[in-house]
C-alpha positions in Angstrom: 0.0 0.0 0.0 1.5 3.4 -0.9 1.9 5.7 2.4 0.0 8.8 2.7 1.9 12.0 4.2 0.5 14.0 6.5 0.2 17.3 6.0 0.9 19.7 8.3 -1.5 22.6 8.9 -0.2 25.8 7.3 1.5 28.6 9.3 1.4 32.6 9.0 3.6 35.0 10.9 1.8 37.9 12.8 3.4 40.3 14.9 2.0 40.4 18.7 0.5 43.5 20.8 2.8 44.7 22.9 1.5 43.0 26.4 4.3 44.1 28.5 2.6 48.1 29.4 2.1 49.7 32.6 3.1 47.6 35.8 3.5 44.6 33.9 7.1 46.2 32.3 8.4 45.4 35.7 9.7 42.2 36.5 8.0 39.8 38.9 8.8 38.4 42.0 9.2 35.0 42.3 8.4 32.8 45.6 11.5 31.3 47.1 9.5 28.4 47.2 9.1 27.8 44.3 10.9 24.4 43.0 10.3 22.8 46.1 6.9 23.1 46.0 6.4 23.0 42.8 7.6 19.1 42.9 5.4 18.1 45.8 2.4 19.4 44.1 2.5 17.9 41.5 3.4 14.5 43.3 0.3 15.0 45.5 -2.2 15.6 42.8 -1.2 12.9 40.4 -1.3 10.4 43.4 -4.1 11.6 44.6 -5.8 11.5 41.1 -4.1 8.4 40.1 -3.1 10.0 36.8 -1.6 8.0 34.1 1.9 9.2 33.1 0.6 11.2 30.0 -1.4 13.4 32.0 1.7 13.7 35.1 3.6 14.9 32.1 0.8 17.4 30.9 0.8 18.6 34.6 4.6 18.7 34.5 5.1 20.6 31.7 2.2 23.4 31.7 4.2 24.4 35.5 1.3 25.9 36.9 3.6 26.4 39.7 5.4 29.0 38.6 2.6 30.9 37.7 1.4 30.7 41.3 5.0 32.0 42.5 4.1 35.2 40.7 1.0 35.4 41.7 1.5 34.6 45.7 5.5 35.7 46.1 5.1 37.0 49.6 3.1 33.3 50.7 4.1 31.0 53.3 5.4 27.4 52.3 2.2 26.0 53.4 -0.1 28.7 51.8 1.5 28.7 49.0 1.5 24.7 48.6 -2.4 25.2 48.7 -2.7 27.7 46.0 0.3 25.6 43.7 -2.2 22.6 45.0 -5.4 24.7 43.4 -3.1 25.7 40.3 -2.0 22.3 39.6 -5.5 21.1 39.9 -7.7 23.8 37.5 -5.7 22.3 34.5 -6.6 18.9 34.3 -10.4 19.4 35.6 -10.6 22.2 33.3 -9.4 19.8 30.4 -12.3 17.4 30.9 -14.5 20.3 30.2 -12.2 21.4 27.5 -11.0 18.4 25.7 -11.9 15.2 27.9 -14.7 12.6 28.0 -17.1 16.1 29.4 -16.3 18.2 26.6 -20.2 16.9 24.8 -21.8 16.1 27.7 -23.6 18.7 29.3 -25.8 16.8 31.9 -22.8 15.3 33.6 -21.2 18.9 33.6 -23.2 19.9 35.3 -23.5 17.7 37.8 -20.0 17.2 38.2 -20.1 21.1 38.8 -22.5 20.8 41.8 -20.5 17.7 43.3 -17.4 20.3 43.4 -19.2 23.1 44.9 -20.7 21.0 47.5 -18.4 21.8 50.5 -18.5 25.4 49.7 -22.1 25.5 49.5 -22.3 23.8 53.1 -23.8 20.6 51.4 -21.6 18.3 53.5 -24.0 15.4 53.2 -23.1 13.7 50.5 -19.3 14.4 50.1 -18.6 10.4 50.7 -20.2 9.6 47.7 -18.7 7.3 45.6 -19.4 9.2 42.3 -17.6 12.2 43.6 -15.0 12.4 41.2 -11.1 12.0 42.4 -10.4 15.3 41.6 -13.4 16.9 42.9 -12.3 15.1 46.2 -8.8 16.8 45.8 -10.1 20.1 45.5 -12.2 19.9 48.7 -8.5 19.3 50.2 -8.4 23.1 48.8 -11.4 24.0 50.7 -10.5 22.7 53.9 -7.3 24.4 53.8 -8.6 27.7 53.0 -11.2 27.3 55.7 -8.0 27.2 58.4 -7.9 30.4 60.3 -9.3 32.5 57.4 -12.1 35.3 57.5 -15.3 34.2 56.6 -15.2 36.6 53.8 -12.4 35.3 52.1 -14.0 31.6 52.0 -17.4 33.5 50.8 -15.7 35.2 48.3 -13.6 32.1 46.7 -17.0 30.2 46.6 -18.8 32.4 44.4 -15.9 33.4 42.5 -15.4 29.1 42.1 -19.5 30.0 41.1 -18.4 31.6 38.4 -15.9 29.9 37.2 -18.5 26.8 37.1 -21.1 28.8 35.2 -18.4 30.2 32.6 -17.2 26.5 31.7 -21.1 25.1 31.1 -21.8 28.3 29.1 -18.6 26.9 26.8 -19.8 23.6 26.9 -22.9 25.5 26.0 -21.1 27.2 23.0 -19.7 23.7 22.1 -22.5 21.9 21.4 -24.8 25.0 19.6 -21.8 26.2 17.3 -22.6 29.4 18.5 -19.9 32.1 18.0 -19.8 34.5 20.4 -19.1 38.2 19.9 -16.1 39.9 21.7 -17.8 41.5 24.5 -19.1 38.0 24.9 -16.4 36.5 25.1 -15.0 38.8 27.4 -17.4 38.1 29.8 -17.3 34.4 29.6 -13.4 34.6 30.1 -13.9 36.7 32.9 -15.3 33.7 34.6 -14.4 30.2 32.7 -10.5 31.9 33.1 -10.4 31.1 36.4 -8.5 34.2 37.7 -11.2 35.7 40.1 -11.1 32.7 42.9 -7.4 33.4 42.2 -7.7 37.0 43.6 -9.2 35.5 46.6 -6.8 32.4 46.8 -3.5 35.6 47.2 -5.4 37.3 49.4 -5.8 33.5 51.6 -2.1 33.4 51.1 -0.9 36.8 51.8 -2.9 36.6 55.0 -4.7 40.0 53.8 -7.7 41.5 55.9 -9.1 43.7 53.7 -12.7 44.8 55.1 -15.3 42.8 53.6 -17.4 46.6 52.3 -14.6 47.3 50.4 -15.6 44.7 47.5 -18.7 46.7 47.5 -17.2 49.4 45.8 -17.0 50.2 42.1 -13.7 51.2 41.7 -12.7 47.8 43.3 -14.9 46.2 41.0 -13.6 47.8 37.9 -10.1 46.7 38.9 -11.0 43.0 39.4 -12.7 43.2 35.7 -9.8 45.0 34.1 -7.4 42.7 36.2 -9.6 39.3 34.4 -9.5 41.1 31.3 -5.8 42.1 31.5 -4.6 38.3 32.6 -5.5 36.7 29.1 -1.6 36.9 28.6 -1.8 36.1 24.8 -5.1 36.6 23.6 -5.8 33.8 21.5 -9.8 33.5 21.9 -10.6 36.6 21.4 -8.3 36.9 18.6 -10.5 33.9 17.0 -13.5 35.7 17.6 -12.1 38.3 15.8 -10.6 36.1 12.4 -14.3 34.4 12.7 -16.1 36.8 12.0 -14.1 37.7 8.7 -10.3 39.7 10.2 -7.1 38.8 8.9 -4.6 37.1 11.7 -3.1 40.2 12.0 -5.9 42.9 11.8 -7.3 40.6 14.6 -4.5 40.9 16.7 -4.3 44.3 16.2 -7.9 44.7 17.4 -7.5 43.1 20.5 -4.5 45.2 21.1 -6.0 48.4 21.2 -9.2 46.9 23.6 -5.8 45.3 25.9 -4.7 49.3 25.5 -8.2 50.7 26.5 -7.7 48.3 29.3 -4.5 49.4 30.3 -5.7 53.0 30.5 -8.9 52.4 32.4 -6.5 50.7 35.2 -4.5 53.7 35.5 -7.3 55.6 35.8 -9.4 53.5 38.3 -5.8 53.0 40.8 -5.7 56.7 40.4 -9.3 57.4 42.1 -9.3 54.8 44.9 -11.2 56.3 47.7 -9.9 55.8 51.8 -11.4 53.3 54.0 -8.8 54.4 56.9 -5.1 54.3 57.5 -5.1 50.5 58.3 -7.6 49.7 55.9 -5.9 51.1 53.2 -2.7 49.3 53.8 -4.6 46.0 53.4 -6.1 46.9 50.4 -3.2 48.4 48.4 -1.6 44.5 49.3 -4.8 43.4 47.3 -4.7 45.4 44.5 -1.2 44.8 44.2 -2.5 40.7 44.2 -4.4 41.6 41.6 -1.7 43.3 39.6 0.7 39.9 40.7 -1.9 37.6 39.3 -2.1 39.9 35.4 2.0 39.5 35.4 1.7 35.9 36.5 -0.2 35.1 33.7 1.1 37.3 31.3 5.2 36.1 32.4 3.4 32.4 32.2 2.3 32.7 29.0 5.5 33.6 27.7 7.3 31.0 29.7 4.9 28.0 28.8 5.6 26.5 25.4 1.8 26.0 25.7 1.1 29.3 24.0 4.2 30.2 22.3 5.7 27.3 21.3 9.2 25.8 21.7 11.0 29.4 21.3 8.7 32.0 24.2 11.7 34.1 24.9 12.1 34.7 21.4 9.2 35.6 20.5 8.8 37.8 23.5 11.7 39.4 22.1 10.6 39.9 18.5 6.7 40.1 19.3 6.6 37.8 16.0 4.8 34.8 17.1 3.4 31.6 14.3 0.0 30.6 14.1 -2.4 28.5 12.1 -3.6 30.0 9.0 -7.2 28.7 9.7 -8.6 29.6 12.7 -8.6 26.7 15.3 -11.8 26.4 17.4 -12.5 28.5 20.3 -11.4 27.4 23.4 -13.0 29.7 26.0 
């Protein structure tokens, strides 16, 4: 029989936003823990989990670790284990939304969904079930860390933010199944909460052992920071640059587009840090610590990004250098 080759998907070269604006020019901090912990994280999950090899290495190799030693440099060993525990985690549930047996089946989404958020609901009933998932199980590990000598508030604020995150994967799932394109402000919303940055904010703000008072999420200008912060952290835009090239852009005129909203962005952040009201001396302290967690968690991902060969492919630092960056001709899926 005569062997086929396999063609390989045709490439175009586009030249990148520039990302790196603002406070995100200035180079992160990195937990000392970092490599340690990073190891025993990983360990712990895929034991846990009992994940084959493939998906250890998958784990391995996205490093989800480092991302968390941006976001959380000031965190104790132990607090910093839990949020490199919750990092390590989001990526392979995530993928079983994504790309695993779930992807199609939106029943058992969502009820895999609701088994997750049982312990932060206060639905302790049924936690023993036995079809809990492993790595639902794990994540209540999370939970009862978390739930260790932390304000009420903080624990309130990761469960609705892990609310979000729930809803924002069923809407893809949603998306999946429908063939439904989204428009950019659509997407932007959906990101804001399938992402999974906001129980992020919440997760530094466990680890930094911040006690911001609970009336200052209230506020708009707080508000407006946590949106531009999820909007901010896509690092390298690539679904809403798809949005963009599916409804009829170039690669590059899409890129482009997104730029400018990532520059909008940039200057509505100025503007909001700029008019941040007082709460009080102490107060204040506390919450410039947050809104710098905020800022930690944008570089985290946005230094990530540009780390992970996930993105960027074998050569980040080179195309962080050169802002040229190869991508498919045809637009791949979106993968919100």
């Amino acid at each position: 029989m005569p062997s086929i080759d396999r063609m390989e998907p045709e490439q175009i070269t586009v030249l990148l936003p520039d990302m790196f604006q603002t406070f995100l020019k200035q180079p992160p901090r990195i937990n000392p823990h970092y490599q340690s912990v990073k190891m025993e994280s990983e360990e712990g999950l895929a034991r846990f989990c009992s994940f084959e090899p493939s998906m250890r290495k998958r784990v391995n190799k996205c490093d989800f670790s480092y991302f968390c030693a941006i976001a959380a440099p000031f965190a104790s060993r132990a607090r910093f284990r839990t949020i490199c525990d919750w990092g390590n985690w989001v990526f392979p549930y995530d993928d079983m939304f994504d790309n695993g047996h779930l992807r199609n089946q939106p029943e058992e989404s969502q009820r895999v969904m609701e088994s997750l958020m049982m312990p932060m609901l206060g639905n302790t009933a049924n936690l023993n079930s036995q079809d809990r998932l492993r790595i639902v199980q794990f994540h209540d590990t999370v939970v009862e860390r978390m739930a260790l000598r932390t304000p009420k508030g903080v624990q309130r604020r990761f469960a609705l933010a892990m609310q979000g995150y729930c809803r924002g994967a069923l809407t893809q799932i949603d998306h999946q199944l429908s063939g439904k394109i989204p428009t950019l402000e659509e997407i932007a919303m959906i990101r804001r909460e399938s992402a999974g940055c906001r129980p992020l904010y919440y997760l530094v703000e466990y680890a930094h052992r911040l006690r911001v008072p609970d009336e200052v999420f209230e506020h708009p200008i707080i508000q407006e920071l946590e949106n531009l912060g999820q909007d901010m952290a896509e690092g390298v835009p690539h679904n809403m640059v798809t949005v963009c090239r599916r409804n009829g852009m170039s690669a590059q005129k899409a890129f482009n587009t997104v730029g400018r909203l990532l520059e909008r962005r940039y200057e509505r952040w100025d503007k909001a840090e700029a008019s941040l009201p007082s709460w009080g001396r102490e107060a204040d302290v506390e919450v410039r610590k947050y809104i710098e967690g905020i800022k930690c968690v944008v570089k985290a991902n946005l230094n990530w990004s540009f780390k992970s060969e996930r993105y960027l492919g074998a050569n980040p630092e080179v195309v962080r250098a050169t802002r040229k960056v190869h991508i498919l001709a045809e637009s791949p899926p979106i993968g919100v």
